[in-house]
C-alpha positions as CSV (number, residue, x, y, z in Angstrom):
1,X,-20.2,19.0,25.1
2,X,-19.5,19.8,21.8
3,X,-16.4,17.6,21.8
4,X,-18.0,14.4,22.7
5,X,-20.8,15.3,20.2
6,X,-17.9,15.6,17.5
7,X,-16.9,12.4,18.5
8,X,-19.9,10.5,18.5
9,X,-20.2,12.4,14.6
10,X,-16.7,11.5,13.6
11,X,-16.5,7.8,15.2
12,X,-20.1,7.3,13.3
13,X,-18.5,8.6,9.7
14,X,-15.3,6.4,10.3
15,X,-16.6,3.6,11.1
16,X,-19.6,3.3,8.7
17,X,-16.5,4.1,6.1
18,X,-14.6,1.4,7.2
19,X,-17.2,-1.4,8.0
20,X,-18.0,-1.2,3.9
21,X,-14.7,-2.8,3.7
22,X,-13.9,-5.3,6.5
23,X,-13.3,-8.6,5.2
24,X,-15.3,-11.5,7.6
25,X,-12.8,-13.6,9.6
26,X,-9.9,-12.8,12.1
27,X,-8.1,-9.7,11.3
28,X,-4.4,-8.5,12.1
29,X,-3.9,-4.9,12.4
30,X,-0.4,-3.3,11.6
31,X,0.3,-1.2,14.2
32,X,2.7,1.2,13.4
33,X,2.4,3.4,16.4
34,X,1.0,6.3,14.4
35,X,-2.7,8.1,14.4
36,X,-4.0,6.3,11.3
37,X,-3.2,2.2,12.1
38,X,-4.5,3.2,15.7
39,X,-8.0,4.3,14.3
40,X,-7.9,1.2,12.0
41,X,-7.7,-1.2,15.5
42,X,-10.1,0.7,17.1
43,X,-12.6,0.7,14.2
44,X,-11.8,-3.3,14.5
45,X,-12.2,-3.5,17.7
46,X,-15.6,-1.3,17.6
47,X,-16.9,-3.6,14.7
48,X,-16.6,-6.5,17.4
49,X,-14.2,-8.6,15.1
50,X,-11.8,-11.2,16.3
51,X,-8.6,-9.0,16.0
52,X,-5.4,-8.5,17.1
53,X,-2.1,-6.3,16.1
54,X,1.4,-6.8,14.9
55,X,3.8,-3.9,15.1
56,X,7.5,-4.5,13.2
57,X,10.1,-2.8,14.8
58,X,12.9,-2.2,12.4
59,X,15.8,-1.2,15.1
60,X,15.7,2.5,13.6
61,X,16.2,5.7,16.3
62,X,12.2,6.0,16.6
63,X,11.6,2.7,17.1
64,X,11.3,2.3,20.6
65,X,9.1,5.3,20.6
66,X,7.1,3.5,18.1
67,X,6.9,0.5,20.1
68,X,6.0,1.5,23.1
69,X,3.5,3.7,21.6
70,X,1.8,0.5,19.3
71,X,1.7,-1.7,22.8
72,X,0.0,1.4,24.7
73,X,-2.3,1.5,21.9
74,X,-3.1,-1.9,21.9
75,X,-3.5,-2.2,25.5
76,X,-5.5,0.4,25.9
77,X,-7.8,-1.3,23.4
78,X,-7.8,-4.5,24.6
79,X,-6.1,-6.4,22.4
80,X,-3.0,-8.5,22.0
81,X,0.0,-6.8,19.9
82,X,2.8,-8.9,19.1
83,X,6.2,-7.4,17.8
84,X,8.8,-9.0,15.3
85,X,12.2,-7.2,15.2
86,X,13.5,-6.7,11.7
87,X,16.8,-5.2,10.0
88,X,15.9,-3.7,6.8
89,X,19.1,-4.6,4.2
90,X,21.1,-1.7,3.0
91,X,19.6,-0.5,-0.1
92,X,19.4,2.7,-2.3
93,X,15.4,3.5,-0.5
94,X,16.0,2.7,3.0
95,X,11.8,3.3,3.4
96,X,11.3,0.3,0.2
97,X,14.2,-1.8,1.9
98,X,12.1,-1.5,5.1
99,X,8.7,-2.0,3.6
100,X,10.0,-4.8,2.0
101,X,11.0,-6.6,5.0
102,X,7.8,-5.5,7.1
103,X,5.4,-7.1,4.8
104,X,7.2,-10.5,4.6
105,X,7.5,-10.0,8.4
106,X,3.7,-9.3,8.8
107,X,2.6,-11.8,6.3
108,X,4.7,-14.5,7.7
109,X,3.4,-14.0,10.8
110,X,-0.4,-14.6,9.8
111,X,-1.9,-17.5,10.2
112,X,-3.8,-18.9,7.0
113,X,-7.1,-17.8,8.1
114,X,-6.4,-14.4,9.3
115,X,-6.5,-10.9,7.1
116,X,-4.1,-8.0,7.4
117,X,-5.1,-4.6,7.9
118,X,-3.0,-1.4,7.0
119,X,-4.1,2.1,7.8
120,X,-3.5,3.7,4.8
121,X,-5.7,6.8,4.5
122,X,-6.7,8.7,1.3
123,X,-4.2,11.1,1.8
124,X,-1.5,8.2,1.4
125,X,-3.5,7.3,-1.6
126,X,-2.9,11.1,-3.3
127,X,0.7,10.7,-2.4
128,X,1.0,7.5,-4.0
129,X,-0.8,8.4,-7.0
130,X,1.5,11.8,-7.5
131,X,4.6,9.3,-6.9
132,X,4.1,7.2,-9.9
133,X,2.8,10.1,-12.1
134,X,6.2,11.8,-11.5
135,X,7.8,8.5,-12.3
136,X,5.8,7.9,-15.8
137,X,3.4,5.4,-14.6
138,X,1.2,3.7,-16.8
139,X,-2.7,3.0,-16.0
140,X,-2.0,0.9,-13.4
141,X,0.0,3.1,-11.3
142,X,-3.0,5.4,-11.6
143,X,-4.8,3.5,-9.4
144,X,-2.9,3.8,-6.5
145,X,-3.1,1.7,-3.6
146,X,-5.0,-1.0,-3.8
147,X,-7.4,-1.5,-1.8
148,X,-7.1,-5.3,-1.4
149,X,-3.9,-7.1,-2.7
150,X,-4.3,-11.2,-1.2
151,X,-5.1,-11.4,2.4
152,X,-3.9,-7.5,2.9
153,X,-7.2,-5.4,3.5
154,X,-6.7,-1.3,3.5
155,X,-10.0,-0.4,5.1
156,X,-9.2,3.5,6.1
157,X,-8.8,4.7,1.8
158,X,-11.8,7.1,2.0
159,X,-10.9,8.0,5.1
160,X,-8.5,11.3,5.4
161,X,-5.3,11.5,7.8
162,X,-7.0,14.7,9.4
163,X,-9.8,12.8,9.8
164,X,-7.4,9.8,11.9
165,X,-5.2,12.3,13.8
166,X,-8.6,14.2,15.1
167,X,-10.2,10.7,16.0
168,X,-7.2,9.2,17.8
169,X,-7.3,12.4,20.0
170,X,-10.4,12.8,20.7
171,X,-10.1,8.7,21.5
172,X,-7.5,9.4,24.0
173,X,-5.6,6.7,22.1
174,X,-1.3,7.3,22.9
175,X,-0.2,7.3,19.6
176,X,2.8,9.4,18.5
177,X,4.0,10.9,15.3
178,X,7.0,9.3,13.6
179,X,9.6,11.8,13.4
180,X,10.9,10.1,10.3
181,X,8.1,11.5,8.8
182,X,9.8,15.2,9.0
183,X,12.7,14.3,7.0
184,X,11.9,16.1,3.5
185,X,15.2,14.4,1.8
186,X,12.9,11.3,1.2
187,X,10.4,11.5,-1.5
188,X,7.1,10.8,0.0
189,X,7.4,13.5,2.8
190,X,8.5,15.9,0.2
191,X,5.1,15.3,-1.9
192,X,3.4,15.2,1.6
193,X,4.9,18.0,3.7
194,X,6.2,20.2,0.2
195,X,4.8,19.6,-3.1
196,X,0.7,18.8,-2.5
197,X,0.1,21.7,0.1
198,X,1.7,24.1,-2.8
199,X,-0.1,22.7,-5.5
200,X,-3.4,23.3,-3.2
201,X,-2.5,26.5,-3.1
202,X,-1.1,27.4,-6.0
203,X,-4.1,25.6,-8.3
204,X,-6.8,23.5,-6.7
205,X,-7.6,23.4,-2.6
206,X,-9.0,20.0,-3.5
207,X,-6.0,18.5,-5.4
208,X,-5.5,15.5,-3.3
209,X,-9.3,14.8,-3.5
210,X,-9.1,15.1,-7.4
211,X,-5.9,12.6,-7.4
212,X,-8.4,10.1,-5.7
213,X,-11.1,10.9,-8.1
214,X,-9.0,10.3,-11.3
215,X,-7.7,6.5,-9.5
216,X,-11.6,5.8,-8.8
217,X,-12.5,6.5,-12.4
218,X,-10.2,4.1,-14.0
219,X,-10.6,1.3,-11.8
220,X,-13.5,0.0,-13.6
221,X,-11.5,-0.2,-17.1
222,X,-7.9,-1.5,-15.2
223,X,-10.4,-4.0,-13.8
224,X,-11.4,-5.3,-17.3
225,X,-8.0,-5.4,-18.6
226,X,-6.2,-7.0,-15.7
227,X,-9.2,-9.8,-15.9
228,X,-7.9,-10.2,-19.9
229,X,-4.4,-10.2,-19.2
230,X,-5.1,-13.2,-16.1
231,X,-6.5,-15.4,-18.8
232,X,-2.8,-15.6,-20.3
233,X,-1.1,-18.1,-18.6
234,X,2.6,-17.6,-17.1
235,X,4.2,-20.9,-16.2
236,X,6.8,-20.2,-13.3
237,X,9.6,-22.8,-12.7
238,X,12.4,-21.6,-10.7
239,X,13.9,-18.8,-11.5
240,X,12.7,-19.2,-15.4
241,X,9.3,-18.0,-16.2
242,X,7.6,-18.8,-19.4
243,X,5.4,-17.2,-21.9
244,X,3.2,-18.1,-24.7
245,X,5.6,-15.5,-27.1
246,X,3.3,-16.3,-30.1
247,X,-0.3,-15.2,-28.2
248,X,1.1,-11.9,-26.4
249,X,2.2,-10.7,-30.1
250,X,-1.3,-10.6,-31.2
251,X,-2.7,-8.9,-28.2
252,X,-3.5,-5.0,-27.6
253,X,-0.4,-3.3,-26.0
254,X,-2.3,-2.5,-22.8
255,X,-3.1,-6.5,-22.0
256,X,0.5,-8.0,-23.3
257,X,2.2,-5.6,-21.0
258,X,-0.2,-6.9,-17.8
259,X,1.2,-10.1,-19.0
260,X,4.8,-8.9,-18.7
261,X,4.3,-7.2,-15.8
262,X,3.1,-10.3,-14.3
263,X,6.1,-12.1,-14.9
264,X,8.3,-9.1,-13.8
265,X,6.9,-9.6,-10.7
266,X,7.7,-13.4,-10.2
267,X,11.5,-12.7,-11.3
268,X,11.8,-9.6,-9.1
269,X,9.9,-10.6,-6.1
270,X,6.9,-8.3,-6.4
271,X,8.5,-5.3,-8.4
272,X,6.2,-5.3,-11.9
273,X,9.5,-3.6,-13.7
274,X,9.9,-0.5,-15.6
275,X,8.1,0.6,-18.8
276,X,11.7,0.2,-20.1
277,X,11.7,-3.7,-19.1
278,X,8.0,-3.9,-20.4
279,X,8.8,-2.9,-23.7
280,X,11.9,-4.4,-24.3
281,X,10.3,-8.1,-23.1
282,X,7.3,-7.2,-26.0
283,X,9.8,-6.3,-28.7
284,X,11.3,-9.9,-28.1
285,X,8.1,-11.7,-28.3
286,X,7.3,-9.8,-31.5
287,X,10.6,-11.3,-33.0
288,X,13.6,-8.7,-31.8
289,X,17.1,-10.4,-30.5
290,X,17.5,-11.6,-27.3
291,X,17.9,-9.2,-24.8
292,X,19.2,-9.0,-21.4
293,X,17.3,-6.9,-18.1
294,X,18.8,-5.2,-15.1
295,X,19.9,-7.9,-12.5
296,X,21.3,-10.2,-15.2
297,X,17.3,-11.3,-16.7
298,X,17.8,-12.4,-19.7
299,X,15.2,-12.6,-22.5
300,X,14.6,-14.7,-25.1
């Protein structure tokens, strides 16, 4: 008895969490195989949306696990799952190499009407957050995930992996853990499994809630600069991309670098560069030499 009343309470929570933030039209979830992407489809499915599920298998150990686990899912909900094979390139972060190629896989696979949904929770969020603060992130690494970026929806951000794991089980949903996720030598499972439940203990029980906090109170401002920084134009031909040099040398610091950012992302396929790159790019336009980038960029 008391379980089903905990899961009428915690099915309730999630879902009014999540409806907040469901875009209108047909959705595709990611299914990964894991707790949080299956509460995402059955939140979906419990909305009564027009959805269905894509899970990228990236021909890794785990992956049939994974698989058959994202189909059981899906089955069990009702709803079609279709699965794209991928082979992450060799790279120095085999987890970015296979992001990477998951997203283009996923994205390629919509259709122009269709949104995608993630399940990142808010505990991915904290993690994220911690990431780019050990790497020397600027404002805009502050804030995280976000929680739209184009057609890619993340509708589970205020809702915590605990939170997912106890729902999919109480759900009766098959999902599995992916033992990848054990492996301490890679970064974000040492921040998850290591680093946060040490600084909980050590300094502040609600540290991963006050990493959230801090991205929720700067969104506002990031909001109002990245608007100013979209009124610049960048003109993109090829693999040259062009900027008014004369206008970004009178703007503040924090609005020329969202320019330069913006460009870093069109000549490195989504990566917004370094602080490094971003200042080197601004003391050209403000009348340094020519300078050349990593991966032969050169600036001028």
């Amino acid at each position: 008895m008391a379980g089903s009343r905990r899961l009428t309470d915690l099915s309730e929570e999630v879902v009014a969490l999540v409806r907040k933030h469901m875009p209108d039209g047909r959705l595709v979830v990611a299914l990964s195989g894991g707790a949080d992407s299956a509460v995402c489809a059955w939140a979906a499915v419990r909305l009564g949306t027009n959805v269905r599920a894509v899970h990228v298998d990236h021909g890794w150990p785990a992956s049939p696990a994974l698989r058959k686990a994202s189909l059981a899912v899906a089955g069990q909900l009702g709803i079609d799952c279709r699965v794209m094979e991928t082979q992450p390139p060799i790279g120095p972060s085999p987890e970015g190499q296979a992001r990477l190629v998951r997203y283009e896989a996923l994205e390629d696979g919509m259709a122009d009407d269709e949104w995608l949904l993630t399940g990142h929770t808010r505990d991915d969020q904290a993690e994220t957050i911690l990431g780019h603060i050990l790497r020397g992130t600027g404002a805009g690494g502050l804030l995280g995930i976000p929680r739209r970026r184009g057609r890619i929806v993340r509708p589970l951000l205020d809702v915590s992996r605990a939170e997912t794991r106890e729902l999919a089980a109480l759900l009766g949903l098959p999902w599995i853990d992916d033992p990848t996720n054990l492996d301490t030598s890679l970064r974000r499972n040492a921040l998850r499994r290591e680093v946060i439940p040490y600084l909980e203990t050590r300094f502040n029980p609600a540290f991963r809630t006050a990493l959230v906090r801090l991205a929720s109170s700067l969104e506002e401002d990031e909001q109002l600069l990245e608007a100013a920084g979209q009124a610049v134009p960048v003109e993109i031909a090829g693999p040259t991309v062009r900027l008014p040099a004369p206008l970004l040398a009178t703007l503040p610091g924090p609005v020329a670098a969202r320019v330069v950012r913006r460009a870093l992302r069109a000549v490195h396929d989504g990566y917004p560069g370094s602080s490094a790159e971003v200042a080197a790019i601004l003391a050209v336009v403000r009348g340094g030499p020519p300078t050349e980038l990593a991966g032969s960029v050169r600036v001028h």
